[in-house]
C-alpha positions, 0 to 999 in steps of 0.5 A: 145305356148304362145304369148310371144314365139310365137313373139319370134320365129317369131322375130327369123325366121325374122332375119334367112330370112333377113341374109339368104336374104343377104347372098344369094346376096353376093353369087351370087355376088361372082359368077356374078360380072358383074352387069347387070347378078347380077341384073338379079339373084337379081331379080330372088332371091327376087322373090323367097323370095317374093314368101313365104312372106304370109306364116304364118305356123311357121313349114313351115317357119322353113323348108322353111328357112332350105331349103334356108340355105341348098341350099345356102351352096350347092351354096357357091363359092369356091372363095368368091369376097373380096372387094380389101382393106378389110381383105383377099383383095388383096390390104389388108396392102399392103403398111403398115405404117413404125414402129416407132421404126425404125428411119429415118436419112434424111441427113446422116452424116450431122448431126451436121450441123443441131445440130447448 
């Protein structure tokens, strides 16, 4: 493989780690809200990734983060946490601005009184 390629695909496999890294804690966020359990998985999680931060193997590389994403979907939370105001929130639109085309009418029938 050229070294063109080679730096490719290492380029390629940081990025895998790096999103598999933050997918796993939003992940276990979803399932230990409280942060000091959070804190304690985060923990746990770094240490893992830690762990395999020298392998240079660009094979064991690929199967290492296969096996993290394979993990990570066995792991995924039925009911991932969403921010309350983001999409699929539940405070998402819950007072949406009036439509413009509706008119508001302040003073109903004294209208004419204003006209003046």
């Amino acid at each position: 493989m050229s070294s063109a390629a080679n730096a490719a695909k290492r380029a390629l496999q940081q990025e895998r780690t790096r999103l598999l890294y933050r997918r796993s804690l939003k992940q276990i966020l979803s399932w230990a809200v409280h942060r000091e359990i959070f804190y304690v998985e985060a923990s746990k999680t770094r240490a893992a990734f830690e762990a395999n931060r020298n392998v240079e193997d660009i094979s064991r590389i690929d199967r290492l983060i296969g096996e993290g994403e394979a993990k990570l979907e066995k792991m995924r939370h039925p009911d991932p946490y969403t921010v309350p105001w983001a999409p699929g929130g539940s405070k998402y639109a819950r007072s949406p601005p009036v439509p413009e085309e509706i008119g508001l009418v302040y003073d109903f029938g004294r209208q004419e009184e204003w006209d003046k």
